[in-house]
PDB file of N, CA, C and O in Angstrom, chain B, residues numbered from 101:
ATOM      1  N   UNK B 101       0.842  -1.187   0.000  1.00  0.00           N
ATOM      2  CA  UNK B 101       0.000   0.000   0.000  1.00  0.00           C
ATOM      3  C   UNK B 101       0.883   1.245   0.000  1.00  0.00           C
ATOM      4  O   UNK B 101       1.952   1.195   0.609  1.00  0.00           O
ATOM      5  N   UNK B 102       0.462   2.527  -0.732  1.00  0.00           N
ATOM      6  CA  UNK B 102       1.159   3.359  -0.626  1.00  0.00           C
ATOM      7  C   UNK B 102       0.843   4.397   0.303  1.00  0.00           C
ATOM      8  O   UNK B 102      -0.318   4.740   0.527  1.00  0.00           O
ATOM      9  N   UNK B 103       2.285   5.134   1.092  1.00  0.00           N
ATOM     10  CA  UNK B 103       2.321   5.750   1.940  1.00  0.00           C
ATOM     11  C   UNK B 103       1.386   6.485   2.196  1.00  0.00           C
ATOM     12  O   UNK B 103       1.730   7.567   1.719  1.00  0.00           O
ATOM     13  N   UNK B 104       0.015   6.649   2.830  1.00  0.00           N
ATOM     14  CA  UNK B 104      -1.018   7.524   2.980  1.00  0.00           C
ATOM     15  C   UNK B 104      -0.254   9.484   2.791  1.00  0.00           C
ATOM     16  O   UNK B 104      -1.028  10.255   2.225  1.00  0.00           O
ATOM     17  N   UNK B 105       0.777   9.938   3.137  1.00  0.00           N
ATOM     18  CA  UNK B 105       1.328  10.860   2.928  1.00  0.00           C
ATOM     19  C   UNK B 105       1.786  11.175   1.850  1.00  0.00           C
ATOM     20  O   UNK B 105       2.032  12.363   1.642  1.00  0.00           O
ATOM     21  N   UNK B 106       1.999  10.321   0.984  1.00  0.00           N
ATOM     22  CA  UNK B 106       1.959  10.246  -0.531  1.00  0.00           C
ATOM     23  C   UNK B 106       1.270  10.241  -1.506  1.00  0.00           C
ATOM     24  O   UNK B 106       1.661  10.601  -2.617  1.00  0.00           O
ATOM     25  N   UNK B 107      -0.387   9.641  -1.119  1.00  0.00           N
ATOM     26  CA  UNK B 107      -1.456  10.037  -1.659  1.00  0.00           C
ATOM     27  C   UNK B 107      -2.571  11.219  -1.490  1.00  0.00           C
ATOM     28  O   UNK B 107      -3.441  11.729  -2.196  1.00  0.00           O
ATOM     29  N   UNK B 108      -2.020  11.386  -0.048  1.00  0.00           N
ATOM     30  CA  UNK B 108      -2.533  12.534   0.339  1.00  0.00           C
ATOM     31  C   UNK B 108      -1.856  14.153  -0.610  1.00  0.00           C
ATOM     32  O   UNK B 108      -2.691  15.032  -0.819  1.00  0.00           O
ATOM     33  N   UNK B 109      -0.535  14.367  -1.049  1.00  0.00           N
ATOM     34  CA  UNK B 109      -0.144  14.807  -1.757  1.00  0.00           C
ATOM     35  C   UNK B 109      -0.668  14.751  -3.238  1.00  0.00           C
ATOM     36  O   UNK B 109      -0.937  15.641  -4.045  1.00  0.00           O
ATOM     37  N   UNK B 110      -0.711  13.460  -3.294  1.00  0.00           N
ATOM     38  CA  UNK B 110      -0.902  13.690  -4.917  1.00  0.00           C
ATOM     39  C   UNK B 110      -2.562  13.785  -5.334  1.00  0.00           C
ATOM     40  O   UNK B 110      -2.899  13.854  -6.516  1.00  0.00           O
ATOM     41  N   UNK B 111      -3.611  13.779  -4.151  1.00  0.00           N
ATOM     42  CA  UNK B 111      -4.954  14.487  -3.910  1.00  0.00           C
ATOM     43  C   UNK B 111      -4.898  16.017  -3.837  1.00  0.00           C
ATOM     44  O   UNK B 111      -5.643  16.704  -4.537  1.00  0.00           O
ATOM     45  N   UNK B 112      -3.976  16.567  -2.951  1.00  0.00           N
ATOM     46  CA  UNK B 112      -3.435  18.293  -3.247  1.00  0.00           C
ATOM     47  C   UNK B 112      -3.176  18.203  -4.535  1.00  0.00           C
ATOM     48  O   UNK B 112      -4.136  18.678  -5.143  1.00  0.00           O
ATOM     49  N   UNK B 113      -2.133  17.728  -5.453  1.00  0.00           N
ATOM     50  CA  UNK B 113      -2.126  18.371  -6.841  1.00  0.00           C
ATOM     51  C   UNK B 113      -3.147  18.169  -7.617  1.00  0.00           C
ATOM     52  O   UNK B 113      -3.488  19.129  -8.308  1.00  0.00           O
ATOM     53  N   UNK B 114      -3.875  16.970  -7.728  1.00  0.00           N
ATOM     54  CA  UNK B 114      -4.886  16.606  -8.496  1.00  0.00           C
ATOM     55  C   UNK B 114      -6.102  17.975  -8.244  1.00  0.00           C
ATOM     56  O   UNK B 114      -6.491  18.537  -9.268  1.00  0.00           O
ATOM     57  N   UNK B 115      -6.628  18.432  -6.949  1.00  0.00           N
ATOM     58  CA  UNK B 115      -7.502  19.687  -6.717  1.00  0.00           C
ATOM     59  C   UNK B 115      -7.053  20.588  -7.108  1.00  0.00           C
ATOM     60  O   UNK B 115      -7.887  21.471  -6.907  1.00  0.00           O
ATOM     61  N   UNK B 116      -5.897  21.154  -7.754  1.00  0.00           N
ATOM     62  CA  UNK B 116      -5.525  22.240  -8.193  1.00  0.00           C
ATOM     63  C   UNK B 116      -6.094  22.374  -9.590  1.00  0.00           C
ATOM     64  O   UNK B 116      -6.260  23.574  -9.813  1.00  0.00           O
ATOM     65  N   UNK B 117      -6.332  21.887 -10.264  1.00  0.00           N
ATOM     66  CA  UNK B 117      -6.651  21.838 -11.632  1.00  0.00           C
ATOM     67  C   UNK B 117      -8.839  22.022 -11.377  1.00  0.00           C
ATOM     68  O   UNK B 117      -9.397  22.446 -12.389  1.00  0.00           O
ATOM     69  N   UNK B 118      -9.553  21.788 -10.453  1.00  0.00           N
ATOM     70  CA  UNK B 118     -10.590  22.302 -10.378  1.00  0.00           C
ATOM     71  C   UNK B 118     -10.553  23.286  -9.821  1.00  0.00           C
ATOM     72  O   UNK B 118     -11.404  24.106 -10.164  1.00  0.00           O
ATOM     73  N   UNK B 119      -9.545  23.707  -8.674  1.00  0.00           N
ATOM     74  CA  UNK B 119      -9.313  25.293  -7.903  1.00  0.00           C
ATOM     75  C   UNK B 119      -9.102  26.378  -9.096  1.00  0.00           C
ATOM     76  O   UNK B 119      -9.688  27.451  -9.239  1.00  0.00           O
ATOM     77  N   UNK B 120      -8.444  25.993  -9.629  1.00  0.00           N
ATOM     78  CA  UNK B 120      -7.928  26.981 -11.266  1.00  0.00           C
ATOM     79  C   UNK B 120      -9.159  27.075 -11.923  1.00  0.00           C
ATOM     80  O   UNK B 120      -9.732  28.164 -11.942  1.00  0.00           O
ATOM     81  N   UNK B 121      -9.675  26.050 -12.492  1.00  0.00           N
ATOM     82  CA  UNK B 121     -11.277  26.303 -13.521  1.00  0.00           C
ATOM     83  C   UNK B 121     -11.873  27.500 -11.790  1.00  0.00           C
ATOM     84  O   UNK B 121     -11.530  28.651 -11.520  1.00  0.00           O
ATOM     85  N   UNK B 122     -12.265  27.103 -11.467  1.00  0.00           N
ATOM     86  CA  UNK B 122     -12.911  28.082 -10.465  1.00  0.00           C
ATOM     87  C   UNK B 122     -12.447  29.494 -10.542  1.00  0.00           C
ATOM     88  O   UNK B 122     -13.098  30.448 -10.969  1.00  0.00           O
ATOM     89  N   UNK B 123     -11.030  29.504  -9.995  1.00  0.00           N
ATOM     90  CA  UNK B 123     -11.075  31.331 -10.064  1.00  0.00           C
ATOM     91  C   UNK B 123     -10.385  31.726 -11.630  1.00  0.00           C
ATOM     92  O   UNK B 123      -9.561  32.612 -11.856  1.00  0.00           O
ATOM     93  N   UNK B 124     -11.126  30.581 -12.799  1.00  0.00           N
ATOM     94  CA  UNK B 124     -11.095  31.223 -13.697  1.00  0.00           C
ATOM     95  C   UNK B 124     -12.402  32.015 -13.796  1.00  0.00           C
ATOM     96  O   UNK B 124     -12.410  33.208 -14.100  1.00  0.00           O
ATOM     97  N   UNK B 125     -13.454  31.340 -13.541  1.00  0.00           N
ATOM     98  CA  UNK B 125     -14.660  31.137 -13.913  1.00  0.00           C
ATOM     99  C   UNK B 125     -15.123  32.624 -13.425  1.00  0.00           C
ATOM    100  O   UNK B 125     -15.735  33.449 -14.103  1.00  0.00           O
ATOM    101  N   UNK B 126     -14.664  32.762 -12.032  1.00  0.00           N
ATOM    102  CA  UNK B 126     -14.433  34.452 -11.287  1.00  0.00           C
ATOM    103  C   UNK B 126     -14.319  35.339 -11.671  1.00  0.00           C
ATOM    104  O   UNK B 126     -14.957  36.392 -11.698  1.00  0.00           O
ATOM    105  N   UNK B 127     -12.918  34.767 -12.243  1.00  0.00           N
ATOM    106  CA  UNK B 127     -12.032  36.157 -12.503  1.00  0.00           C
ATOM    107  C   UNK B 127     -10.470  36.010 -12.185  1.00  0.00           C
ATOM    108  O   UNK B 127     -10.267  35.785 -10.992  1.00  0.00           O
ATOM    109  N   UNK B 128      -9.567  36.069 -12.810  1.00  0.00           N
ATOM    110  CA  UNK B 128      -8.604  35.886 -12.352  1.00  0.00           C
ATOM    111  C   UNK B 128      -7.770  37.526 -12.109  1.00  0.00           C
ATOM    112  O   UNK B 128      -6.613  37.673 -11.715  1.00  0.00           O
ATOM    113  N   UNK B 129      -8.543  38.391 -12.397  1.00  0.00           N
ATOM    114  CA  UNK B 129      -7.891  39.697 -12.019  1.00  0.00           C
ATOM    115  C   UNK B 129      -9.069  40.020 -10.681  1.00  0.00           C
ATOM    116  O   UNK B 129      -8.751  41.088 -10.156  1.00  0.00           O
ATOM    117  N   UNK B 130      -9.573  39.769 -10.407  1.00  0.00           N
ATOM    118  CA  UNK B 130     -10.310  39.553  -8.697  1.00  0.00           C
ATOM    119  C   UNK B 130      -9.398  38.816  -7.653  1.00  0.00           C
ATOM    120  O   UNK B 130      -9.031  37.645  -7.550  1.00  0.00           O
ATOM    121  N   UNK B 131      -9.181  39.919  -6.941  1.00  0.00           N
ATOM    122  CA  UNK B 131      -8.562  39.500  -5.474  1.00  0.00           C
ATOM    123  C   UNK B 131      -9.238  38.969  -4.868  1.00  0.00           C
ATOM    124  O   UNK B 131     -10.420  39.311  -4.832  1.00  0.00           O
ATOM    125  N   UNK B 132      -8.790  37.965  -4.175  1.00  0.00           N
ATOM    126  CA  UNK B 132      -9.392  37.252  -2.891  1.00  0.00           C
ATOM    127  C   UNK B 132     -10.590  37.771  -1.740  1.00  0.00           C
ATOM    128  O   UNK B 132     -11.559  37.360  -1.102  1.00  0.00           O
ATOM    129  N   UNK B 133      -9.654  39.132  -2.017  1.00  0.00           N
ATOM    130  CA  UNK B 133     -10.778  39.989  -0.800  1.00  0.00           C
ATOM    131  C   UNK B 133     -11.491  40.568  -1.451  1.00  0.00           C
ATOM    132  O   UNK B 133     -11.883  41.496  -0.743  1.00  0.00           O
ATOM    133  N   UNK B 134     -12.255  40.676  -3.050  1.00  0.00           N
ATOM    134  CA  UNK B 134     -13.255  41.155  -3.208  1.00  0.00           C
ATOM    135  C   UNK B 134     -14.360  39.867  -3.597  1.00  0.00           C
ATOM    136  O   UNK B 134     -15.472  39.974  -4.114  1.00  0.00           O
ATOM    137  N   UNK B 135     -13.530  38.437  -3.091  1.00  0.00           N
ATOM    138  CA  UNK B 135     -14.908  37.067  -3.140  1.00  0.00           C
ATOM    139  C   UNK B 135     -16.098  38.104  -2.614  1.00  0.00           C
ATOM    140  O   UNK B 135     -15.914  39.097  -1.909  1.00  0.00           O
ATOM    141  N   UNK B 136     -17.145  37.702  -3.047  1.00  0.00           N
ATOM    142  CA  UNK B 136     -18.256  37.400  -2.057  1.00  0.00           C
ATOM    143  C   UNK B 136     -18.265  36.785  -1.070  1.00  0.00           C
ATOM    144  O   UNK B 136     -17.083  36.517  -0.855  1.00  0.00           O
ATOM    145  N   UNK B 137     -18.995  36.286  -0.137  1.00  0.00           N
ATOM    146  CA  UNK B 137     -19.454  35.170   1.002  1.00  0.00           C
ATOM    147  C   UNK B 137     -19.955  33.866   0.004  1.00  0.00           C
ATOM    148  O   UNK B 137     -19.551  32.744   0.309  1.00  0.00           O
ATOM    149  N   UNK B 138     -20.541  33.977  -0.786  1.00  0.00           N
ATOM    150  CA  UNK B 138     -21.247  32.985  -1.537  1.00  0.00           C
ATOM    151  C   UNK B 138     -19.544  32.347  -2.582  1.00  0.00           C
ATOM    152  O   UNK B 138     -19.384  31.145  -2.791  1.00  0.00           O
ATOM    153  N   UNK B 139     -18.885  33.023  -2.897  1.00  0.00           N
ATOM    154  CA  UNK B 139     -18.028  32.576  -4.222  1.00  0.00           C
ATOM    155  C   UNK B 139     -16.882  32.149  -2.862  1.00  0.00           C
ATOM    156  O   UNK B 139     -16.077  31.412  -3.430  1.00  0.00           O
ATOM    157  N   UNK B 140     -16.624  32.215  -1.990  1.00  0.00           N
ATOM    158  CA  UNK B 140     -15.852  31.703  -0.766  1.00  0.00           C
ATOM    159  C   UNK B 140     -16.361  30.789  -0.438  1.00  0.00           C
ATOM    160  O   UNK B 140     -15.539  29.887  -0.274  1.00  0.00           O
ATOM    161  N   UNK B 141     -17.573  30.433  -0.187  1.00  0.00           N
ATOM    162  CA  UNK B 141     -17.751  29.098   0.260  1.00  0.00           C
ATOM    163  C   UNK B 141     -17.642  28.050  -1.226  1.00  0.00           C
ATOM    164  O   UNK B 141     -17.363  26.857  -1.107  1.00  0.00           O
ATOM    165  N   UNK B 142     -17.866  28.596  -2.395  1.00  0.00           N
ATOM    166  CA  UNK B 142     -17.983  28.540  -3.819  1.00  0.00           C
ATOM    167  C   UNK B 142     -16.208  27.506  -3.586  1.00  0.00           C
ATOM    168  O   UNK B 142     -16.047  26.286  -3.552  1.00  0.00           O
ATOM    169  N   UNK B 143     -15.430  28.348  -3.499  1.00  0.00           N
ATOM    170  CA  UNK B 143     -14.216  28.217  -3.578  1.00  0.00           C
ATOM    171  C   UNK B 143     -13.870  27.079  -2.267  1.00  0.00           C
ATOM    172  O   UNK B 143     -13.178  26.120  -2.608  1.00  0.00           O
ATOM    173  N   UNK B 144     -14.329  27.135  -0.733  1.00  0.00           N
ATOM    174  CA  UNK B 144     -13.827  25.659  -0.107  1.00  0.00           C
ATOM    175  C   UNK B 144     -14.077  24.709  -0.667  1.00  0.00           C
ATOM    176  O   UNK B 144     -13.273  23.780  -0.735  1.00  0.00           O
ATOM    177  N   UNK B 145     -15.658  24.668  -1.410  1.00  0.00           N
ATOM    178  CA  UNK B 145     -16.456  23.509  -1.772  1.00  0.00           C
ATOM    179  C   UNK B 145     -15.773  22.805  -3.147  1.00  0.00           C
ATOM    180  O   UNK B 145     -15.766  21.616  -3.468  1.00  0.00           O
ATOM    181  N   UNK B 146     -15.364  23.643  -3.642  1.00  0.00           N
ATOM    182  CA  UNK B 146     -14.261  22.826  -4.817  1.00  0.00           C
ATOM    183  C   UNK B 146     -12.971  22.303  -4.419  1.00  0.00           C
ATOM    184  O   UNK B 146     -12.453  21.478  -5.172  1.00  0.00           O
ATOM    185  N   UNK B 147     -12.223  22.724  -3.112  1.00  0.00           N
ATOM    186  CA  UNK B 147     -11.370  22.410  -2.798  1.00  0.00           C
ATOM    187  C   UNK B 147     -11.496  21.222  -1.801  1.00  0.00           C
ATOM    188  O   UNK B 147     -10.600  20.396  -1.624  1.00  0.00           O
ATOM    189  N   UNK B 148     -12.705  21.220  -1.165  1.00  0.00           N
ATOM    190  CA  UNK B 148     -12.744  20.391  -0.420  1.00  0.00           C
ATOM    191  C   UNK B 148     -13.223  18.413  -1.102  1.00  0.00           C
ATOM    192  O   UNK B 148     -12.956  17.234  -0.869  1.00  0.00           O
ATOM    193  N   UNK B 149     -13.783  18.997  -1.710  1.00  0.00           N
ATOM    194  CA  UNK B 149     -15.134  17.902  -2.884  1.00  0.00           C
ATOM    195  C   UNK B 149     -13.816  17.222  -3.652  1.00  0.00           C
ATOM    196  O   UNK B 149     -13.655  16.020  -3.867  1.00  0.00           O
ATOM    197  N   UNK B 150     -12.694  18.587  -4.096  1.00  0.00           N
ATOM    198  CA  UNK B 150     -12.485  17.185  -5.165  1.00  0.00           C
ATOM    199  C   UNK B 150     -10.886  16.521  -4.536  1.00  0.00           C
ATOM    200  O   UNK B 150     -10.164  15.575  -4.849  1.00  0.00           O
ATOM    201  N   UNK B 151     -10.859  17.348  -3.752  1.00  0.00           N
ATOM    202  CA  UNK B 151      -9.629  16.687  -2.330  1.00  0.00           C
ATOM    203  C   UNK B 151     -10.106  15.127  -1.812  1.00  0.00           C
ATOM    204  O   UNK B 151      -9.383  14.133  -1.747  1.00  0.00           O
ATOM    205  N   UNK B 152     -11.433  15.227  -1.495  1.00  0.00           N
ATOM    206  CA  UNK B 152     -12.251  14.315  -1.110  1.00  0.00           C
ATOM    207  C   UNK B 152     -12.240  12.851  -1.990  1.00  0.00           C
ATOM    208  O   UNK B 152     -12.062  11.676  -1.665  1.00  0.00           O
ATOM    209  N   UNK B 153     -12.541  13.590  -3.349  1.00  0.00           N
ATOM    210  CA  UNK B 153     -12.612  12.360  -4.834  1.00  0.00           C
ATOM    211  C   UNK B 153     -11.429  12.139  -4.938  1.00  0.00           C
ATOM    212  O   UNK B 153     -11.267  10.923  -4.837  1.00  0.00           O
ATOM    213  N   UNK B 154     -10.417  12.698  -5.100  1.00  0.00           N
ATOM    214  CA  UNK B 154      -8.867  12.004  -5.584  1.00  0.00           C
ATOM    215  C   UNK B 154      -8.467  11.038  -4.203  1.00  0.00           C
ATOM    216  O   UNK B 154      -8.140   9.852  -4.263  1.00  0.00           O
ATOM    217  N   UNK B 155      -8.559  11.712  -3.181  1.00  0.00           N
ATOM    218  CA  UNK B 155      -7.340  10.679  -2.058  1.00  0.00           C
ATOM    219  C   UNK B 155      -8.579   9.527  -2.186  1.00  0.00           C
ATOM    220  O   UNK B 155      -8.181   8.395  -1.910  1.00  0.00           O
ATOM    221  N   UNK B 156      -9.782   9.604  -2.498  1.00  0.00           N
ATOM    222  CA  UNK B 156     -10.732   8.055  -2.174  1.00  0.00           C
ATOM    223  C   UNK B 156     -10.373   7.751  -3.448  1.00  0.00           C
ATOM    224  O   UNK B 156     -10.000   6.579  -3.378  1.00  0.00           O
ATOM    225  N   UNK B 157     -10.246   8.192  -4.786  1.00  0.00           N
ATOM    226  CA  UNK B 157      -9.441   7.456  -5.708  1.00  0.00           C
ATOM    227  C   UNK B 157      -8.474   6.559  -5.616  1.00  0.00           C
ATOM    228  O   UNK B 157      -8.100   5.502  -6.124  1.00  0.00           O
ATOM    229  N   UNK B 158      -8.259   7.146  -4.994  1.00  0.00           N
ATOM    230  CA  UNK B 158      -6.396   7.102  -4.386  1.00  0.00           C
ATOM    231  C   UNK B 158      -6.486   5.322  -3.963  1.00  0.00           C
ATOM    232  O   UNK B 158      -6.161   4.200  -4.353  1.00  0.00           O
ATOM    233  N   UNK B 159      -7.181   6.065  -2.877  1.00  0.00           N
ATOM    234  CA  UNK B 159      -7.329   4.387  -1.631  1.00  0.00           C
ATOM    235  C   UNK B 159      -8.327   3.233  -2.165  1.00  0.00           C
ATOM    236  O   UNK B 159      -8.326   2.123  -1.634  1.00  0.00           O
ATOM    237  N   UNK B 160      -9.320   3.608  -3.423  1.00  0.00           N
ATOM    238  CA  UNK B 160      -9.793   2.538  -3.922  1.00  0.00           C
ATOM    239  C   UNK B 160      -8.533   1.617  -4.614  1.00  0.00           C
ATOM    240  O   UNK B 160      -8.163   0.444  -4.563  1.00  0.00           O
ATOM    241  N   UNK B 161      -8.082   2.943  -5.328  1.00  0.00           N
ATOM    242  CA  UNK B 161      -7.129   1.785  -6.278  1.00  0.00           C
ATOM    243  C   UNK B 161      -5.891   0.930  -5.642  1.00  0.00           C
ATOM    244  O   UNK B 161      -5.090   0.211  -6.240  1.00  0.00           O
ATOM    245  N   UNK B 162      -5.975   1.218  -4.282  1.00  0.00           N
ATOM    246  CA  UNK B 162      -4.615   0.396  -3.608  1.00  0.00           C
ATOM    247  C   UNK B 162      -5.436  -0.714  -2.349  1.00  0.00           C
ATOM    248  O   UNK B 162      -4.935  -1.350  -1.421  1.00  0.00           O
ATOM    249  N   UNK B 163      -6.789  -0.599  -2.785  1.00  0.00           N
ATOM    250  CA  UNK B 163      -7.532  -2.016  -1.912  1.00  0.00           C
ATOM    251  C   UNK B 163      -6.740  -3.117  -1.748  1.00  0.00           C
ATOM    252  O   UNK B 163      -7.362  -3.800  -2.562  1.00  0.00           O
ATOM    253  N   UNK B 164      -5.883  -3.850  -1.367  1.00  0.00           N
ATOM    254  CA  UNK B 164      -5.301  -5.254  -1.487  1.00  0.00           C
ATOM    255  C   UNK B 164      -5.985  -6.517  -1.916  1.00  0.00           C
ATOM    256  O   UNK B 164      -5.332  -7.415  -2.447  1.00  0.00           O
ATOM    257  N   UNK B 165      -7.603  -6.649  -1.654  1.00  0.00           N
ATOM    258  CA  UNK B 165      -8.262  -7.507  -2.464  1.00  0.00           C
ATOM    259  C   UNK B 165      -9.756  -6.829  -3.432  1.00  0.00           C
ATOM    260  O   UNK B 165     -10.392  -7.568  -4.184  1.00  0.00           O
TER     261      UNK B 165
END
């Protein structure tokens, strides 16, 4: 099985590529501090969701049976 600290990493890079579509989708000349409340939670919920889908990717594909 691989090092849980190792997949946990490669779940951080994999969410970067939906974090990016997101504050494209924004704006990429919009600062952080002019989010809304709504495009901030906008923004955990992509980070969190697809953090979520890659590391369980992750750990399906290293099931032992």
């Amino acid at each position: 099985m691989k090092e849980l600290q190792t997949m946990e990493q490669q779940a951080r890079e994999k969410t970067l590529q939906p974090l990016a579509d997101y504050v494209v989708k924004i704006g990429m000349s919009k600062g952080l501090e002019k989010y809304s409340k709504t495009e901030i939670e906008g923004l955990i919920k992509v980070v969190t969701d697809s953090y979520k889908k890659y590391l369980n990717e992750l750990l399906e594909e290293d099931v032992p049976f």
